[in-house]
C-alpha positions as CSV (number, residue, x, y, z in Angstrom):
1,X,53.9,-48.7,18.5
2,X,56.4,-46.3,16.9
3,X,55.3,-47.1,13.3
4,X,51.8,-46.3,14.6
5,X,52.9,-42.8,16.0
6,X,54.8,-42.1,12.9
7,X,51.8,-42.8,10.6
8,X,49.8,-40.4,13.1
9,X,52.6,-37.9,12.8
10,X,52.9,-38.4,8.8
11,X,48.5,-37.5,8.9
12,X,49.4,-34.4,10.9
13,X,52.2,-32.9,8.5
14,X,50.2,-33.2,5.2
15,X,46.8,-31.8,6.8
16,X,48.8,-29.2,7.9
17,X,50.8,-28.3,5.0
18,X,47.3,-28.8,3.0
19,X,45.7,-26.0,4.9
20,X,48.5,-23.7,4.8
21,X,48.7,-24.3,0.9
22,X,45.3,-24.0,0.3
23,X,45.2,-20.6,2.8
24,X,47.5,-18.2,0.5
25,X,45.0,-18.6,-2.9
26,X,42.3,-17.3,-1.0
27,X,44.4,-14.4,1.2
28,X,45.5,-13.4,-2.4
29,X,41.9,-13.7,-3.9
30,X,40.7,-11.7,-1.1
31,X,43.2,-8.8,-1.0
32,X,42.2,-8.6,-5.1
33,X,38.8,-8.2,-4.5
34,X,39.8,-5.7,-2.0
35,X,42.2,-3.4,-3.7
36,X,39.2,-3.9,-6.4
37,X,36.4,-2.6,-3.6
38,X,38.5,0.3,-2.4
39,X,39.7,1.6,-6.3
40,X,35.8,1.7,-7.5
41,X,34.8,3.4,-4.4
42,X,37.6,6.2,-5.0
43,X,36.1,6.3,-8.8
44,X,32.6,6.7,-8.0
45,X,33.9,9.3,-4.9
46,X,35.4,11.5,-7.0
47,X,35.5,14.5,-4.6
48,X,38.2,16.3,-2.5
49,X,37.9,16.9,1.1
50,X,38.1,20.4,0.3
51,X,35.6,20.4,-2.9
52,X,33.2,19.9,0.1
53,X,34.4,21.6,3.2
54,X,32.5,24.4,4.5
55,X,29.0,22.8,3.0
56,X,25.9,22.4,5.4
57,X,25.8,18.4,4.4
58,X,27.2,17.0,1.7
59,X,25.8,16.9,-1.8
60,X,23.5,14.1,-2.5
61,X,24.3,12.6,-6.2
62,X,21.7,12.4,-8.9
63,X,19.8,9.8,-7.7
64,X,16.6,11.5,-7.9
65,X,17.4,12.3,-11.5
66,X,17.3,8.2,-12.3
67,X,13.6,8.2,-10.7
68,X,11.5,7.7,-13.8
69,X,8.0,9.6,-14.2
70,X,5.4,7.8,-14.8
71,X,2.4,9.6,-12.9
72,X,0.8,12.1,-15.7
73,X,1.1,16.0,-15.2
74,X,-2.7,16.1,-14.0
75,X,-1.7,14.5,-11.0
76,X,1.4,16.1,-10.1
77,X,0.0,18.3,-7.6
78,X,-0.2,15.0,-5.1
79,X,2.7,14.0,-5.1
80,X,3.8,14.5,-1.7
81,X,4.0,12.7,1.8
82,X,0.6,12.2,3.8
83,X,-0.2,11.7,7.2
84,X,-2.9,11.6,10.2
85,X,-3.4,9.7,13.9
86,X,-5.8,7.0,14.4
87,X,-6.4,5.7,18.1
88,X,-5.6,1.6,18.1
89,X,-9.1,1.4,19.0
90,X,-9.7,1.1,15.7
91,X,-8.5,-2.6,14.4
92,X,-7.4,-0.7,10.6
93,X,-4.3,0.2,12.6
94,X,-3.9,-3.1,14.3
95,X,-2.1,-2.0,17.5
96,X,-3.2,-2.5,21.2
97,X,-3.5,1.1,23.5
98,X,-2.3,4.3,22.2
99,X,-2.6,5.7,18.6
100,X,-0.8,5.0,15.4
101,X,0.7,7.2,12.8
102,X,-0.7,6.0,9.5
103,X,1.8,7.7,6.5
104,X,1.3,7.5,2.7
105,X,3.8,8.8,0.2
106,X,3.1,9.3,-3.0
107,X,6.3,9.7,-6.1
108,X,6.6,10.5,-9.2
109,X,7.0,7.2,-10.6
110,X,3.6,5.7,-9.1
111,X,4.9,4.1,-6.5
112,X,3.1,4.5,-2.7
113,X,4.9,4.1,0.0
114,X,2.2,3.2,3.2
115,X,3.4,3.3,7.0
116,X,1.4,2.4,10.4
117,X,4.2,3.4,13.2
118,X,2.8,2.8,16.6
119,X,4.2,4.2,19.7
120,X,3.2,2.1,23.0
121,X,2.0,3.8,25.6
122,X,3.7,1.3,28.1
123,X,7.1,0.6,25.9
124,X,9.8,3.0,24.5
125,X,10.1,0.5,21.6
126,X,8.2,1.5,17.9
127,X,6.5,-1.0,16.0
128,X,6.3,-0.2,12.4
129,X,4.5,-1.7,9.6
130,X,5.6,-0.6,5.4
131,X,4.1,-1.5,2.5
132,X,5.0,-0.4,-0.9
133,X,2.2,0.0,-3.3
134,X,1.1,2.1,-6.5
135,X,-0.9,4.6,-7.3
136,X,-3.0,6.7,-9.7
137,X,-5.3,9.9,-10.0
138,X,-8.9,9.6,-11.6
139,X,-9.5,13.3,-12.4
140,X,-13.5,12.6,-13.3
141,X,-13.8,11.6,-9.3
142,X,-11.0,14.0,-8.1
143,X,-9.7,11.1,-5.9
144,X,-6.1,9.2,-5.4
145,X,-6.3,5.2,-6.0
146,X,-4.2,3.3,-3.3
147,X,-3.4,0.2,-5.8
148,X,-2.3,-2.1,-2.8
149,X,0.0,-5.4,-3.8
150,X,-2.8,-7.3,-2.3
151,X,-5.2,-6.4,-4.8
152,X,-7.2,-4.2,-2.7
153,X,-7.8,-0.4,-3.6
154,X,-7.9,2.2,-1.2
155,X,-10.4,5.5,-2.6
156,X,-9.2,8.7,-1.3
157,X,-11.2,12.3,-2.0
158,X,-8.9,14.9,-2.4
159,X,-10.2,17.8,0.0
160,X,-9.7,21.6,-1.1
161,X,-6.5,21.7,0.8
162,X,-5.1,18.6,-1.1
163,X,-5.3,16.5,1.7
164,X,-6.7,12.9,1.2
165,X,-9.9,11.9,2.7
166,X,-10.9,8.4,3.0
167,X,-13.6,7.3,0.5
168,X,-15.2,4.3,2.6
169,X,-18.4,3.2,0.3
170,X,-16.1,3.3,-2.4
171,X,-13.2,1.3,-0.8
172,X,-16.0,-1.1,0.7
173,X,-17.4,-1.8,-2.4
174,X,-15.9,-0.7,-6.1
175,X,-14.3,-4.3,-6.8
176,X,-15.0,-7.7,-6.6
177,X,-11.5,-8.2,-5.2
178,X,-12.2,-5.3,-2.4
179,X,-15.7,-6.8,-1.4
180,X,-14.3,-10.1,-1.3
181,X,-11.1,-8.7,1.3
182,X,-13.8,-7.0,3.4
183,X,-16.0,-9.9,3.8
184,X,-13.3,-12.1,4.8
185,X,-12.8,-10.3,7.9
186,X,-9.9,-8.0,7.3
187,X,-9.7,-4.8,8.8
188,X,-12.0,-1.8,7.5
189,X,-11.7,2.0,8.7
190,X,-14.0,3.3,11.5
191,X,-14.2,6.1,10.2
192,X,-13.1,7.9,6.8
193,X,-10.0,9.8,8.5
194,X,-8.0,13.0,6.9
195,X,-4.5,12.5,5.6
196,X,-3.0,15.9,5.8
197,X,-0.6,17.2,2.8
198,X,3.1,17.7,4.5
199,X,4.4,21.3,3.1
């Protein structure tokens, strides 16, 4: 009986003293990357409470600057954020009661950023749906191409305010891949709605 307990006892000490021997590497390892964290984030910082003190908000680093432009100068002047309401009685904005915000923005470097943020009438909670596609300008047309990652482009006139008008018959049926989407059952416009140019 006591050689048992001891045996039991002799299990207990090495697990132990295992553990605690195997516990400083990574408390070590872990402090490093640490002090590691904390002295690239004081690099990159760079600035003195005082270098921003009195400013409005505080300055935003070049990020913008890295953005690289790939949309030609022709179609520069539609570059901008888009938006218009569409009642949920229309299945393009799949949503049940209420309206939906429907939000495209176009950048510089072609990308297109598409939102559908619905507010319930009943709930306080939003539900919002983002996509991230391209896009291009065909100046012979006048019109903004939504290239979407499904395959699937969206026409857009551009109105003598620059906003973006819904091309339908062109949308419905310029591709194979679009005619294709359409027939399967997915959901098409009601009606070709007005995205108005944000200023």
């Amino acid at each position: 009986m006591l050689l048992k307990a001891d045996y039991h006892q002799c299990i207990f000490v090495v697990l132990i003293a295992g553990l605690t021997g195997c516990q400083q590497p990574v408390e070590d390892s872990v402090a490093k990357q640490m002090d590691t964290t904390t002295s690239a984030a004081a690099a990159t910082q760079g600035k003195k409470l005082t270098d921003v003190a009195g400013q409005a908000t505080i300055p935003v680093q070049q990020t913008e600057s890295k953005i690289k432009k790939t949309i030609p100068k022709i179609a520069e002047p539609y570059i901008g954020r888009y938006q218009t309401t569409i009642s949920c009685d229309d299945p393009f904005v799949n949503c049940k009661g209420g309206s939906s915000d429907f939000v495209v923005n176009l950048l510089e470097d072609g990308t297109a950023h598409r939102t559908m943020i619905h507010s319930g009438q009943i709930t306080y909670t939003s539900n919002m749906y983002y996509h991230q596609d391209r896009w291009s300008y065909d100046p012979v047309y006048h019109q903004v191409i939504l290239h979407r990652s499904s395959g699937v482009d969206f026409f857009y006139d551009v109105d003598k305010q620059s906003n973006l008008v819904m091309n339908l018959d062109k949308t419905a049926y310029a591709t194979e891949i679009n005619k294709q989407y359409f027939a399967e059952g997915n959901p098409f416009p009601k009606q070709a709605y007005r995205l108005k140019k944000e200023k």
